[in-house]
C-alpha positions in Angstrom: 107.3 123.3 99.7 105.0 120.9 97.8 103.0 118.4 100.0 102.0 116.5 97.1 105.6 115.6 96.9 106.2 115.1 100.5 102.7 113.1 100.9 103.6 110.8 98.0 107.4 110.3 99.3 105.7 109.1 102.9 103.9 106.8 100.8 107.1 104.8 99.7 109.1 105.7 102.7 106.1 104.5 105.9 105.5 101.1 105.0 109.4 100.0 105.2 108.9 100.9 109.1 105.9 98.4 109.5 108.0 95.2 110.9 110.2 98.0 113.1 106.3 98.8 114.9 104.3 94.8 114.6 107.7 93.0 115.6 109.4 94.7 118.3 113.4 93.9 118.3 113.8 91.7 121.1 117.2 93.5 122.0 117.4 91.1 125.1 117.5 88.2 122.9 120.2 89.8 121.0 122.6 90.4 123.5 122.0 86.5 125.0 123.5 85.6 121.3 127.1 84.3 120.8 128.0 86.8 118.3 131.6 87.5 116.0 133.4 90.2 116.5 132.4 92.3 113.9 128.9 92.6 115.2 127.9 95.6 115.7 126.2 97.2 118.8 122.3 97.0 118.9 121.4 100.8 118.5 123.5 100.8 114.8 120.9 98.8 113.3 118.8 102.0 114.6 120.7 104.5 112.7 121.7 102.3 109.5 118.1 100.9 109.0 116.0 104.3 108.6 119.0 105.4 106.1 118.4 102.7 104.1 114.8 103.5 103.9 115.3 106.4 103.1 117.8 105.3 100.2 115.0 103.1 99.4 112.3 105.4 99.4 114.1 108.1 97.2 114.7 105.0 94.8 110.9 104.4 94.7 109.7 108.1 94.5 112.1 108.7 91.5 111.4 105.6 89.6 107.7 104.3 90.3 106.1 105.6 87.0 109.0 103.9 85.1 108.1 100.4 86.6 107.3 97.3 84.8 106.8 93.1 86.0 110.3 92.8 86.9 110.5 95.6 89.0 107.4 95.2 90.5 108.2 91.1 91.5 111.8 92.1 93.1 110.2 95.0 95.1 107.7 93.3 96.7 109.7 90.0 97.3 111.9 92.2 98.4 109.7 94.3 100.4 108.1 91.1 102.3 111.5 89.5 103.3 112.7 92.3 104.6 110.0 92.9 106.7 109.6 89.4 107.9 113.1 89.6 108.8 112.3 90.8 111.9 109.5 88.5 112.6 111.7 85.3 112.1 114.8 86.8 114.2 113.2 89.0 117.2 109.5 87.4 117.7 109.9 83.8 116.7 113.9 83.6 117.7 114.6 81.9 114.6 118.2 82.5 113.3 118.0 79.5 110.8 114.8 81.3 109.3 116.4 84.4 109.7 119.0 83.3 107.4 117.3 81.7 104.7 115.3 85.0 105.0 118.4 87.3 104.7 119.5 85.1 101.4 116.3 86.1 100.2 116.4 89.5 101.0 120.0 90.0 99.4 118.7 88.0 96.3 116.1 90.7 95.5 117.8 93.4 96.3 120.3 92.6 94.0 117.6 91.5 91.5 116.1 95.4 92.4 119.1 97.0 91.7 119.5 95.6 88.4 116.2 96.3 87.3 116.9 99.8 88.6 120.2 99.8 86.5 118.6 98.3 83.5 115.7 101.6 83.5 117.2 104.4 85.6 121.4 104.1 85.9 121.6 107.4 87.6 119.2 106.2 90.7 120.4 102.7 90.9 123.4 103.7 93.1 121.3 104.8 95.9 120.3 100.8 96.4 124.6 100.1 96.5 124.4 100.9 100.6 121.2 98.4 100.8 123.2 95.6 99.0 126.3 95.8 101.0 124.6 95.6 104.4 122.7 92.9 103.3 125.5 91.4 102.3 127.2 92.1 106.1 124.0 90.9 107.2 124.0 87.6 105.8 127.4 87.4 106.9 126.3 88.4 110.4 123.4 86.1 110.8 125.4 82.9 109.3 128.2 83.5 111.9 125.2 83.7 114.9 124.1 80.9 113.5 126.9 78.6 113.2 128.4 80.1 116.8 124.8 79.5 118.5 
């Protein structure tokens, strides 16, 4: 087993958990929500958020050194929405930010997955999960919104 590798995969994988530990999920305020139907249960977001990380992550470790502007530009606007996400939604109670927030994040990670595509096909299918929750998430977070 190589730490090098394991140290350096940490390194993309950690900082994705950062908003999960500043910005506690208010679950409380969640289930006070009107929400659809199709929402799901509090502890999914849980179990679907750390595998998407890790999707993430494995993205990053396997195509970092092949990086250029574009990449770099949609991974960290990418990076920052995402993690503010839970600041605008759980701390502030903000569903209209939240929103604006998750177009934002869906944007880039669309915009990520392309510049994926565009240097490293074989990787970029890893982010396909990542794009179709966000899209279920925008979804989500427009139907609390208009319902609340």
């Amino acid at each position: 087993m190589n730490f090098n590798k394991i140290g350096r995969f940490l390194l993309f994988l950690l900082p994705w958990f950062i908003s999960s530990i500043i910005f506690r999920s208010d679950t409380n305020y969640y289930m006070t929500l009107n929400k659809p139907i199709f929402a799901p249960p509090p502890f999914l977001f849980g179990i679907v958020w750390p595998i998407l990380y890790l999707l993430i992550a494995y993205v990053l470790y396997n195509t970092w050194d092949d990086r250029d502007n574009k990449y770099s530009i949609s991974l960290i606007v990418n990076y920052i929405s995402n993690q503010l996400f839970s600041f605008f939604f759980f701390t502030i109670h903000s569903p209209i930010l939240a929103f604006f927030d998750t177009i934002v994040v869906l944007v880039s990670s669309i915009y990520f997955y392309r510049c994926i595509k565009d240097s490293n096909d074989k990787y970029s299918k890893y982010l396909i999960p990542y794009i179709i929750w966000n899209i279920y998430a925008l979804i989500l977070i427009f139907s609390i919104l208009v319902i609340n």
